[in-house]
C-alpha positions in Angstrom: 22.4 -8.3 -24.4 22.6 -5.5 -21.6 19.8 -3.1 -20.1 18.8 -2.0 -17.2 15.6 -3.3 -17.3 16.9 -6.9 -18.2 19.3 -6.5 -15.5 16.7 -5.9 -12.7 15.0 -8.8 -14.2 18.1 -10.7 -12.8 18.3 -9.0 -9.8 15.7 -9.4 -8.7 15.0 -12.0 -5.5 12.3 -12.8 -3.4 13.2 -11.6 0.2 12.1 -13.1 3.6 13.6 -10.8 6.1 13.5 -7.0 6.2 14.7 -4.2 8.5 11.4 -3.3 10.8 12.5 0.0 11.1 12.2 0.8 7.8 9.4 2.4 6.1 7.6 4.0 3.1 6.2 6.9 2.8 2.7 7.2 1.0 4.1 9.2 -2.1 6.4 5.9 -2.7 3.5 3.3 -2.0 1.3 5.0 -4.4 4.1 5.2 -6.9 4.8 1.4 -6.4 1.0 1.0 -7.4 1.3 3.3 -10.7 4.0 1.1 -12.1 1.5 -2.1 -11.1 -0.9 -0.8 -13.2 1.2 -0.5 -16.3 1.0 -4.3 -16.4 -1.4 -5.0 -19.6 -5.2 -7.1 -19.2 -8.1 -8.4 -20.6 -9.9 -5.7 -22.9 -8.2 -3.7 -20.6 -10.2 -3.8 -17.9 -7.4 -3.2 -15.2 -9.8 -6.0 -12.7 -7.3 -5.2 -9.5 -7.1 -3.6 -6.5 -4.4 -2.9 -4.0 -4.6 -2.6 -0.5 -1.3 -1.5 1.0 -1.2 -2.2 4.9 1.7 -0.2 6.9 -0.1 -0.1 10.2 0.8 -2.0 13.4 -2.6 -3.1 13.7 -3.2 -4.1 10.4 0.4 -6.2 9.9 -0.5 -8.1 13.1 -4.0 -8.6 11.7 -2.3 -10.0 8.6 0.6 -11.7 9.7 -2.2 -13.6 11.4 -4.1 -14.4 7.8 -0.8 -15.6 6.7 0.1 -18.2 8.9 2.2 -16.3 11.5 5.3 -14.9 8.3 7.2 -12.3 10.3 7.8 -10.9 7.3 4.6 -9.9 7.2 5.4 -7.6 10.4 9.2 -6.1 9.6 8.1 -5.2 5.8 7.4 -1.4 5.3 4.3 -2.6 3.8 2.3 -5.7 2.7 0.2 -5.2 -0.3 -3.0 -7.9 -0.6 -3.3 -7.4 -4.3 -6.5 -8.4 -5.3 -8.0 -9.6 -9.1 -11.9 -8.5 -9.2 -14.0 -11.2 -10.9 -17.0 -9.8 -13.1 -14.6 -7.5 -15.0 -17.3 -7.0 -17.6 -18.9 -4.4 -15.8 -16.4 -1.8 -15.7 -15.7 -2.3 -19.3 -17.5 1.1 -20.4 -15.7 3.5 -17.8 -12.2 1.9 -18.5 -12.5 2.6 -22.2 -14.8 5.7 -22.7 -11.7 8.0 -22.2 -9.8 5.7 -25.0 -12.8 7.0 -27.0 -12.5 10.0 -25.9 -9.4 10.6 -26.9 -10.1 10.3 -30.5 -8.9 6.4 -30.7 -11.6 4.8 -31.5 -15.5 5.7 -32.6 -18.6 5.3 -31.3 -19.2 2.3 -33.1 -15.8 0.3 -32.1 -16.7 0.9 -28.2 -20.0 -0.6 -28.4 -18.2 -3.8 -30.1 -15.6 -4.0 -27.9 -18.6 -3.2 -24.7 -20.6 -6.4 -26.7 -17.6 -8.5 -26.9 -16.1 -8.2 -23.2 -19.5 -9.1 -22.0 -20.0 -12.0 -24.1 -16.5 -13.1 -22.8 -17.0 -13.0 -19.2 -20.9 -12.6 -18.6 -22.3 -15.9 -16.4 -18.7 -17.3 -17.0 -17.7 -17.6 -13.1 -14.5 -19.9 -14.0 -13.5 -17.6 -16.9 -13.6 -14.7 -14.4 -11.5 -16.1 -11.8 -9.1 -16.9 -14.2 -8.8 -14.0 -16.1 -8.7 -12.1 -12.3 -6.0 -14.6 -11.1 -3.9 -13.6 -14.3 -4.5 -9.7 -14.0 -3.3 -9.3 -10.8 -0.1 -11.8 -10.8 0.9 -9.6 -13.9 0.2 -6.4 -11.8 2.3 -8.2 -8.7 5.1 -8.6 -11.0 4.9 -5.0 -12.4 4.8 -4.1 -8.6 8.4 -6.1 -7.5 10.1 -5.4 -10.8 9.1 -1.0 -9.4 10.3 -2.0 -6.5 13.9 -3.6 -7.3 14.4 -0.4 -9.4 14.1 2.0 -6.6 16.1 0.1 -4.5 13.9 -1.7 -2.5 13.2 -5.6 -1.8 10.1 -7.2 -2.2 8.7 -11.0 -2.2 5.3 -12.4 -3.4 3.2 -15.1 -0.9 0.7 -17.4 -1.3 0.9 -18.7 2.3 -2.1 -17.2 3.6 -6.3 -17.6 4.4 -7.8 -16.3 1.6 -11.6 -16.5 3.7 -9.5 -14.6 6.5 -7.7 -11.8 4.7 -11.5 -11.0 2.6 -13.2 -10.9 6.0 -10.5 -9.1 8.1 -9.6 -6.2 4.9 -13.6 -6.0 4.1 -13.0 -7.4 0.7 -16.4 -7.0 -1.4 -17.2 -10.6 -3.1 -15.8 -10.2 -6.2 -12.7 -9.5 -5.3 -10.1 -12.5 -5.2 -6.8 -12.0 -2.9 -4.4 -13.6 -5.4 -1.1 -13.0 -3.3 0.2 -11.2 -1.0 3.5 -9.1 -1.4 5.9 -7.4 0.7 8.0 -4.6 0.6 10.6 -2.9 2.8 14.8 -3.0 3.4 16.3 -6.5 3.2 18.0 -7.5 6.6 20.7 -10.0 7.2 19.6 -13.6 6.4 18.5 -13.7 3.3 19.4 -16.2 0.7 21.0 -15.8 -2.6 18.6 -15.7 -5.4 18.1 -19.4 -6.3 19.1 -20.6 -9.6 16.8 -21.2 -12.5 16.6 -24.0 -15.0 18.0 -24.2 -18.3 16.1 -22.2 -20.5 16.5 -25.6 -22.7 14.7 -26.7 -20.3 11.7 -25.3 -20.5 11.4 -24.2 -24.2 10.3 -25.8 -27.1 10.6 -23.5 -30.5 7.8 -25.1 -33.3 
C-alpha cells in the first residue's frame, strides 16, 4: 500500500543537527501549529498550547533548560508544546460553536459539559495524563506538518521541566511535555534507525 501520507510516515526522522541560518517565517510557524491542532482529544478539549521560540535570546535561554542541545540553537525554531491539566474548564467554549452549528442541542451540550467534568474534576492524575497524551498527539501532528513541507523536525525530552515553566512564564496548569525542533537538516545526521518487527509488537485477539 502506497500514499503520500503513509510515505512521510516513513520518512520521517528525528534530526539533531540543523543549518543555523535557516529560518521560518511566522506565516509557516503558525501553519505548523494548525496542522498540530488537527490531532484529535479528550471531549475535545484541544488542552495544549504552543510556544514557538525563534529568538536569539530565547534559544539560548532554552538551550540552557535543555541541558546545553545545540540543536536547540541552530533550529529555526523550538516549540515547548505544552498539555494544560484541568481541561474541564474549557469544555463549554470548545464545544458551544459545535452547538452552534446545528450538531448537537441544547440538551446533548449540557451532558457532554456534565460528563467532562465528572471525568477530570479533582482527578489531578487523570489530568496529567490525559494532558501528557493531548499534546504528544499534537507533537506528532506537528513533525508529520513539518516532513510534508519539507522541513526536519525532532521531538526532546532532555530538558528542566521546573526551568522551562519558570523561564517561558508557564501558568501552573500547564505541563511542558516535550520539546520539538524545527529547521534545515545539516550534515551529520544519522539515518533513520530501524524499527522492530511489527511481529514484534502485535498481538491480534
Amino acid at each position: 500500500m502506497t500514499h503520500p501520507a503513509l510515505d512521510l510516515i516513513r520518512q520521517r526522522t528525528s534530526t539533531n543537527f540543523y543549518d543555523p541560518a535557516f529560518t521560518l517565517d511566522d506565516a509557516t510557524i503558525r501553519a505548523l501549529v494548525a496542522y498540530a491542532v488537527e490531532a484529535p482529544s479528550s471531549y475535545n478539549l484541544q488542552n495544549w498550547r504552543f510556544i514557538a521560540v525563534t529568538t536569539p535570546a530565547g534559544k539560548q535561554t532554552l538551550m540552557d533548560a535543555a541541558y546545553g542541545q545545540r540543536k536547540v540553537l541552530d533550529s529555526a525554531v523550538t516549540f515547548i508544546v505544552c498539555g494544560l491539566l484541568e481541561p474541564q474548564r474549557d469544555v463549554r467554549a470548545v464545544m458551544q460553536p459545535f452547538h452552534d452549528e446545528g450538531h448537537i442541542d441544547a440538551a446533548e451540550l449540557e451532558a457532554w459539559i456534565d460528563d467532562t467534568t465528572r471525568s477530570y474534576e479533582g482527578k489531578p492524575q487523570k489530568q496529567r495524563d490525559e494532558a501528557i497524551r493531548s499534546g504528544s498527539m499534537a507533537a506528532m501532528n506537528l513533525m508529520l506538518a513539518a516532513q510534508a513541507m519539507g522541513l526536519a523536525s525532532g521531538p526532546m525530552i532532555g530538558f528542566d521541566p521546573a526551568a522551562v515553566a519558570a523561564e517561558f512564564d508557564l501558568a501552573p496548569i500547564e505541563v511542558p511535555v516535550m520539546l520539538v525542533t524545527v529547521g534545515r537538516a545539516a550534515a551529520g545526521n544519522w539515518p533513520r534507525k530501524r524499527r522492530r518487527p511489527v511481529d514484534h509488537v502485535l498481538a491480534v485477539v
